[in-house]
C-alpha positions as CSV (number, residue, x, y, z in Angstrom):
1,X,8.7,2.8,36.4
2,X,9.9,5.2,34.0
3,X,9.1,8.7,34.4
4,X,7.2,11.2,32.2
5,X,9.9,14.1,30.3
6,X,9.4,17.2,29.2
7,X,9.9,16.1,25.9
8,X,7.1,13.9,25.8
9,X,3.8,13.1,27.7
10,X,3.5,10.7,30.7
11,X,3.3,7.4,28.5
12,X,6.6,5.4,28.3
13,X,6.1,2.6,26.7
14,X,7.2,0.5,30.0
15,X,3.7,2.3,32.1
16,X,1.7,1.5,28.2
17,X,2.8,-2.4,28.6
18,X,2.1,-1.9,32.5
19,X,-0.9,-0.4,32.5
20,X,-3.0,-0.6,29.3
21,X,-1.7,-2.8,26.3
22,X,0.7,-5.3,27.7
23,X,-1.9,-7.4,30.3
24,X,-2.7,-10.4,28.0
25,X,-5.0,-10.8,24.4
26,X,-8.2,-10.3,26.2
27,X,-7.6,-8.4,29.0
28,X,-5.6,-5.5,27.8
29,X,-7.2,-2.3,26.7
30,X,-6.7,0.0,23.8
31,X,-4.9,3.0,23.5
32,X,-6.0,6.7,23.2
33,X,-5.7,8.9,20.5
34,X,-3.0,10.6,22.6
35,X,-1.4,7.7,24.0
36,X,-0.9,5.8,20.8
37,X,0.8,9.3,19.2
38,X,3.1,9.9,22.3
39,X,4.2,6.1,21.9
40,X,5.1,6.5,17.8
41,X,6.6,9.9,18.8
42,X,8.9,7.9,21.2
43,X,9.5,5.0,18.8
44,X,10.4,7.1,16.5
45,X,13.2,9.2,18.2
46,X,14.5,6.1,19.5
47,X,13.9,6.5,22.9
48,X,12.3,3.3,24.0
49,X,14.6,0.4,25.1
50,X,14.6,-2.4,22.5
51,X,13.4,-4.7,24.8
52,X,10.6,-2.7,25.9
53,X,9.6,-1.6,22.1
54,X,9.5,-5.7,21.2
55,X,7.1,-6.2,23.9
56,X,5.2,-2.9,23.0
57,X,4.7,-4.4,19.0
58,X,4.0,-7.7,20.1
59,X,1.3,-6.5,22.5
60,X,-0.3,-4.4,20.2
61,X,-0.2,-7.6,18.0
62,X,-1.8,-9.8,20.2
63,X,-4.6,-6.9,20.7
64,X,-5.3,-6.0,17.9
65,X,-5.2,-1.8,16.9
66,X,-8.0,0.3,16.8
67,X,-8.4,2.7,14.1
68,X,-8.4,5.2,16.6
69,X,-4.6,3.9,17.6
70,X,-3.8,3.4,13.8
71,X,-4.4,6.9,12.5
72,X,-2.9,8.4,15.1
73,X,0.8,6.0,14.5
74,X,0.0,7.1,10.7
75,X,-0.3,11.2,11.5
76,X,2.7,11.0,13.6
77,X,4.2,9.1,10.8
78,X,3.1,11.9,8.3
79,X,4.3,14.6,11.0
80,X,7.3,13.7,11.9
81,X,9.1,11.0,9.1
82,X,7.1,11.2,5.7
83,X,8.4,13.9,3.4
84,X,5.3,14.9,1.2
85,X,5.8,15.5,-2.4
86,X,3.0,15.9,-4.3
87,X,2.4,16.5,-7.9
88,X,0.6,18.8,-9.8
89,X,-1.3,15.4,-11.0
90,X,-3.4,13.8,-8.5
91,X,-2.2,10.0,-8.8
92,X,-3.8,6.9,-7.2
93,X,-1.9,6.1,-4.3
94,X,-0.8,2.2,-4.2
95,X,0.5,0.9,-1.0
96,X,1.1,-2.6,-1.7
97,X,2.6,-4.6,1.4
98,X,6.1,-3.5,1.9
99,X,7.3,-6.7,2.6
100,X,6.9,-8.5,-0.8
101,X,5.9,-11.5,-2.7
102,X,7.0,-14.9,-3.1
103,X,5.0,-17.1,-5.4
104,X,3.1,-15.0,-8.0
105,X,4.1,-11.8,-10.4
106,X,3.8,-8.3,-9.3
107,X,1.2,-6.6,-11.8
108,X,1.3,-3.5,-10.3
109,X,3.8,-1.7,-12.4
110,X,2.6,-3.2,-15.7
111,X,-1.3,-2.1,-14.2
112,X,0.0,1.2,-13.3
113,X,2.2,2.0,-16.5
114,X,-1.5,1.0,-18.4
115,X,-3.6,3.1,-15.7
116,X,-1.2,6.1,-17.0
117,X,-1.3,5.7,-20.7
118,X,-5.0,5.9,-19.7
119,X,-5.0,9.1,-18.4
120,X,-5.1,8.0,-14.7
121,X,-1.6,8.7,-13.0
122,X,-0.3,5.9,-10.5
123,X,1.9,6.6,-7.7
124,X,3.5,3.2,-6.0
125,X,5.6,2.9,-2.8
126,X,7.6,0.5,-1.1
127,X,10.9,-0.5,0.5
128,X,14.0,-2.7,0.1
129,X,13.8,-6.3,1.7
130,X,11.2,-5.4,4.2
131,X,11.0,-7.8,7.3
132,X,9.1,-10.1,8.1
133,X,9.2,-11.8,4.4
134,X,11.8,-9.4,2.5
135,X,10.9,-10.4,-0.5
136,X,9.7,-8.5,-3.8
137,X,8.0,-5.5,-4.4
138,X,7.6,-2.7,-6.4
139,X,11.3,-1.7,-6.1
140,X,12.9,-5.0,-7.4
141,X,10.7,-5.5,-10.4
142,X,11.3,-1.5,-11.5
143,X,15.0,-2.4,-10.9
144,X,15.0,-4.8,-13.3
145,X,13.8,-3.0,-15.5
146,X,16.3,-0.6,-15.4
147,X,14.2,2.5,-13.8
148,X,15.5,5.2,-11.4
149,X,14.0,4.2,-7.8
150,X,16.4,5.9,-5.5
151,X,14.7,9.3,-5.9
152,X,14.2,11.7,-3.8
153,X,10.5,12.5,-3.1
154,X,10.6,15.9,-5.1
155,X,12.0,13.7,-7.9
156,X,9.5,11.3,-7.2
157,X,6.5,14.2,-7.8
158,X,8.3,14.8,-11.0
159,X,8.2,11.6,-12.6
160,X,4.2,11.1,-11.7
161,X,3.9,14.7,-13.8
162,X,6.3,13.8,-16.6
163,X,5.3,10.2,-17.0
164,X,2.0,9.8,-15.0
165,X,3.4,6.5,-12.9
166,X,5.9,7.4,-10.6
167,X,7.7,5.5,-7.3
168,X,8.5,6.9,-4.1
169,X,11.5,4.8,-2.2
170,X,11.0,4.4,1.7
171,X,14.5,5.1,3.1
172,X,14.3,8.6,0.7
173,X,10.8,9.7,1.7
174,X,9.9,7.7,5.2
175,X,13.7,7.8,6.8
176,X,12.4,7.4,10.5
177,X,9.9,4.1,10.0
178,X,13.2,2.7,7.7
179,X,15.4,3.7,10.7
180,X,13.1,0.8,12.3
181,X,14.5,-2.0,9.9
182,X,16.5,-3.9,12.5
183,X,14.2,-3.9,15.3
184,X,11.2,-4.5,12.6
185,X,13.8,-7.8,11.5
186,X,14.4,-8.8,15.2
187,X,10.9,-9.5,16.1
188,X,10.0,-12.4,13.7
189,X,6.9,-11.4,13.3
190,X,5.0,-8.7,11.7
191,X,3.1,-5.7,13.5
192,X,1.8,-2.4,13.0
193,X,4.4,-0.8,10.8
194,X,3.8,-2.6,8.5
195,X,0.5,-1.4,8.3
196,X,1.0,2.1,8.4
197,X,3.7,2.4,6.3
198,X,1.5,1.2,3.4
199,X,-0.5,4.6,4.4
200,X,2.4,6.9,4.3
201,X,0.7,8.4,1.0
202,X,3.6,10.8,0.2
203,X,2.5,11.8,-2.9
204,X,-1.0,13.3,-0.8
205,X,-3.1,11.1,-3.1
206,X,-6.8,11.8,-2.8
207,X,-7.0,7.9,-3.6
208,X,-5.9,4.9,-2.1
209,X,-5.5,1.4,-3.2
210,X,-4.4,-1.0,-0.9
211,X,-4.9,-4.8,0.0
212,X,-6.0,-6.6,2.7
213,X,-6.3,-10.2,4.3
214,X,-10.2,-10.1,5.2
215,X,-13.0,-7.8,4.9
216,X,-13.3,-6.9,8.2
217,X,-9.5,-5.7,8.2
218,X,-10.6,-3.6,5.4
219,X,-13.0,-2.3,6.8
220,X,-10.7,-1.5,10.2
221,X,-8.1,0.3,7.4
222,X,-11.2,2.9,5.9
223,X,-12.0,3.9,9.5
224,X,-8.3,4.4,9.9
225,X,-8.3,6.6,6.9
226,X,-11.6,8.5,8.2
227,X,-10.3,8.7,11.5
228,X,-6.7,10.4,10.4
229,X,-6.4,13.8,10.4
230,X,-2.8,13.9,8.7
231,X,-4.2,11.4,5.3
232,X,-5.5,13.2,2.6
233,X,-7.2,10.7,1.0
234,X,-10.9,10.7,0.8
235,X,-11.6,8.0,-1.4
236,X,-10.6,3.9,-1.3
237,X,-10.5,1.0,-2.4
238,X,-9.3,-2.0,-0.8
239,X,-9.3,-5.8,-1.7
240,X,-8.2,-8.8,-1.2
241,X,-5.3,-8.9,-3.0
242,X,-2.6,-12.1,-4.1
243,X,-0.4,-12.8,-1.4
244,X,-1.7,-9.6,0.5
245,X,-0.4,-7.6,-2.7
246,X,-2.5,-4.8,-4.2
247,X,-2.9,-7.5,-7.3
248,X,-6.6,-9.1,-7.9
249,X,-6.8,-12.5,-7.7
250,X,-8.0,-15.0,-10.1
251,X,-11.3,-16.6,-9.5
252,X,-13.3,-13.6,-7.0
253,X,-11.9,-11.0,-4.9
254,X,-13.6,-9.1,-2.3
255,X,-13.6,-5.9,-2.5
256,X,-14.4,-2.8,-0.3
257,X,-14.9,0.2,-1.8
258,X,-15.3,3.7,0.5
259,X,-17.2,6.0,0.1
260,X,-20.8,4.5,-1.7
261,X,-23.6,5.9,-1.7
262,X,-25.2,2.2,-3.0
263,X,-28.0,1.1,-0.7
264,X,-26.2,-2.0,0.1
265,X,-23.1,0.3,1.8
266,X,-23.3,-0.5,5.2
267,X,-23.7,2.5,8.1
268,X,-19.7,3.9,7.7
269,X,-20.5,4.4,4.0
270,X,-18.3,1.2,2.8
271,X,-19.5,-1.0,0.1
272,X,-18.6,-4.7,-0.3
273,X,-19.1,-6.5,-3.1
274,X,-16.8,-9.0,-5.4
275,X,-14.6,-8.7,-8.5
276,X,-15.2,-12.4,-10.6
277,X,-12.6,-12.8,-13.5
278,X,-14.8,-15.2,-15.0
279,X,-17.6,-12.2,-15.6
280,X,-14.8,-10.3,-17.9
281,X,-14.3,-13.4,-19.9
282,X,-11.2,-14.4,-18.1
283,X,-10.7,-18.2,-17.5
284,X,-7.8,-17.4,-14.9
285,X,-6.6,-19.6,-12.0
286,X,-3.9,-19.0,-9.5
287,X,-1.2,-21.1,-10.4
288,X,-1.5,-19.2,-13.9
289,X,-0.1,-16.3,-12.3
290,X,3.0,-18.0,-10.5
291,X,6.9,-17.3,-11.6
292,X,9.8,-18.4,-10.9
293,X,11.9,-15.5,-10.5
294,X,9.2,-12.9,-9.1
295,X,11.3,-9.5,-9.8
296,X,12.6,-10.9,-13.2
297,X,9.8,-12.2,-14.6
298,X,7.3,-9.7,-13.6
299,X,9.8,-7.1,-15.5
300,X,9.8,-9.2,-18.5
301,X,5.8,-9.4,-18.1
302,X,5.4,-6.1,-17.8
303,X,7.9,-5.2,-20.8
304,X,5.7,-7.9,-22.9
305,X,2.4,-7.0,-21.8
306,X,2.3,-3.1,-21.8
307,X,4.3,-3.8,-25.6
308,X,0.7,-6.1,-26.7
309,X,2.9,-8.8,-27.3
310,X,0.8,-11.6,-25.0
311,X,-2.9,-12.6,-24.7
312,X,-2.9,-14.6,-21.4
313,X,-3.3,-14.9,-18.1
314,X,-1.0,-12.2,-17.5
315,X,-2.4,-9.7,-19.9
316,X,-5.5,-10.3,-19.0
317,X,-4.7,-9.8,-15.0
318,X,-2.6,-6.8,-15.7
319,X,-5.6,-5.4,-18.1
320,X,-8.4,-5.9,-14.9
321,X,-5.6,-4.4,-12.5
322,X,-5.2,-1.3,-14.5
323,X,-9.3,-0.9,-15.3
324,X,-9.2,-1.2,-11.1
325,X,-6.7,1.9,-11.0
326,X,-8.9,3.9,-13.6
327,X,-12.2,3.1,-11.5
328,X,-10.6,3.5,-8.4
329,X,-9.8,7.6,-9.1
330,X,-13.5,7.3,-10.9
331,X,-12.3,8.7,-14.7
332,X,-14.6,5.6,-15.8
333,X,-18.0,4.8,-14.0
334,X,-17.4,0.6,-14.0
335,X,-14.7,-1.8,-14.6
336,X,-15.9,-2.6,-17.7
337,X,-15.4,0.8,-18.8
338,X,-11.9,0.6,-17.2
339,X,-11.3,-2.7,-19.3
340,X,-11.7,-0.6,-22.4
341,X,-9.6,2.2,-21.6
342,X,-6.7,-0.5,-20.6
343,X,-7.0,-2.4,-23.6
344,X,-6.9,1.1,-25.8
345,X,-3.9,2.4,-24.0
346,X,-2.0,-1.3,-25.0
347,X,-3.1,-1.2,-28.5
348,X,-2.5,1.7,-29.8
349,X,1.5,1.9,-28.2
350,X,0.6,4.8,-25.6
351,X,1.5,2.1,-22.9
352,X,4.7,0.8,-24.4
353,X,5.2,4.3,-24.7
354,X,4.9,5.3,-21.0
355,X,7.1,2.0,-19.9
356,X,9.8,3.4,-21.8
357,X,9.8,7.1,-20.5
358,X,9.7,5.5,-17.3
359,X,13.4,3.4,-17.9
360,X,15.2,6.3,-19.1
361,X,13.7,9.1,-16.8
């Protein structure tokens, strides 16, 4: 067995599989606080051997993290690989999945660009070609737009107080979990990382929006945010976003919103409730929302929708996305309020305005 170092603590990640994680889906037990930040700590220096680290993430996939095991991998994250930059504005944090989309339009820079013309700055993160999909994100549709993403994070906290959207690139402000790339590519599957690295909040938001697959995952990712003692935020909202993406759906989308004070929140102070399209007089169905080229022609959705120059699906989708960033930092009181401030910030040119600040930052 390998032996504890000075460096470290007396957790290898060979004694974790031996000993705590590694014995089987039902039989293996959960981590400490301590454990769980000694084995990021090592991951992140590179000390594990790869063999040993694959088994480690799949384990831990077959298990299940606690939120306990989860803030501690994001605090070590924060500690030891996020470069903070925060700007004098205090954006809404979106930490979309890393790893992309396939089928339907990212919204989330048209939504944001809105949000900011609104008066709520927008911060958005991601990667390049994260594994397991590498598909689109945030990057690839700003990209084609023509915007600056390989920033550094100070020029990142810039942008959010010149523009009031700004986008912080992975390998610039998170260079030890992007370090992880090859081994992340080599397992085939997805695991932890890619959970925490949509918490990285390098912009020390006070808000977070981020997605989920189901409620009870939400749920697991406000008590990771609770039980973090490196995450700023104090406020979220996640839901149950297209494709896993931080984009509402069309039809209903559950929602979980932290902290309530509604007398239907449950003990942890989260409140669950659902977003219907059809109640803000949007006849919207999924296939509505699907393109071809998803980078391309999200940028050229963006470009027209922020501009006023549709009334579709798409408008309407990016419209309830941006009234969702405006509520979520709570400068309106109800989506319907948020609707308002979206559709003002289109129509009067503020938002076409902020899109083009943005490209030639």
């Amino acid at each position: 067995m390998s032996q504890a170092t000075s460096e470290y603590g007396e957790w290898p990640l060979k004694r974790l599989m031996t000993e705590v994680v590694g014995s089987g889906h039902k039989s293996a037990e959960d981590m400490s606080r301590e454990q769980a930040r000694e084995a990021f700590q090592r991951i992140l220096d590179g000390e594990p051997d790869e063999t040993t680290l694959g088994a480690f993430w799949l384990a831990n996939r077959w298990k299940r993290n606690t939120p306990e095991e989860l803030a501690a991998f994001v605090d070590v994250m924060r500690e030891e690989s996020v470069e903070v930059a925060a700007p004098s504005a205090d954006p809404v944090d979106c930490g979309a999945n890393y790893d992309g989309k396939h089928t339907s339009a990212i919204l989330g820079v048209a939504a944001g660009v809105v949000a900011a013309a609104a008066g709520t700055p927008v911060v958005v993160h991601s990667g390049d070609r994260v594994p397991t999909q590498k598909l689109d994100a945030y990057k690839h549709v700003l990209d084609e737009l023509g915007a600056t993403t390989d920033l550094s994070p100070g020029e990142s906290a810039d942008l959010v107080d010149d523009v009031g959207f700004g986008f912080y690139y992975q390998p610039e402000f998170n260079p030890g979990v992007d370090d992880l790339f090859d081994r992340r590519d080599m397992m085939g599957v997805r695991t932890y990382i890619n959970t925490v690295e949509t918490l990285a909040n390098p912009a020390d938001a006070s808000v977070h929006l981020g997605s989920f697959y189901h409620l009870a995952f939400a749920k697991r990712m406000v008590k990771t945010l609770t039980k973090s003692q490196r995450n700023p935020a104090d406020r979220a909202l996640f839901f149950q976003g297209m494709e896993g993406y931080d984009d509402i759906r069309p039809g209903a989308t559950v929602v979980a919103e932290w902290p309530s004070d509604d007398a239907e929140a449950d003990e942890d102070g989260i409140l669950d409730y659902e977003i219907r399209t059809s109640e803000y007089g949007m006849d919207i169905q999924g296939e509505d929302l699907e393109v071809e080229d998803v980078a391309g022609d999200s940028a050229t959705i963006t470009e027209e929708v922020v501009a006023g120059d549709r009334e579709d699906a798409f408008a309407d989708a990016v419209e309830l996305n941006a009234a969702l960033r405006i509520y979520a930092r709570e400068d309106v009181s109800s989506l319907d309020d948020g609707l308002a401030e979206a559709r003002a910030a289109i129509g009067d040119g503020s938002a076409a305005a902020v899109l083009e600040d943005l490209r030639s930052y």
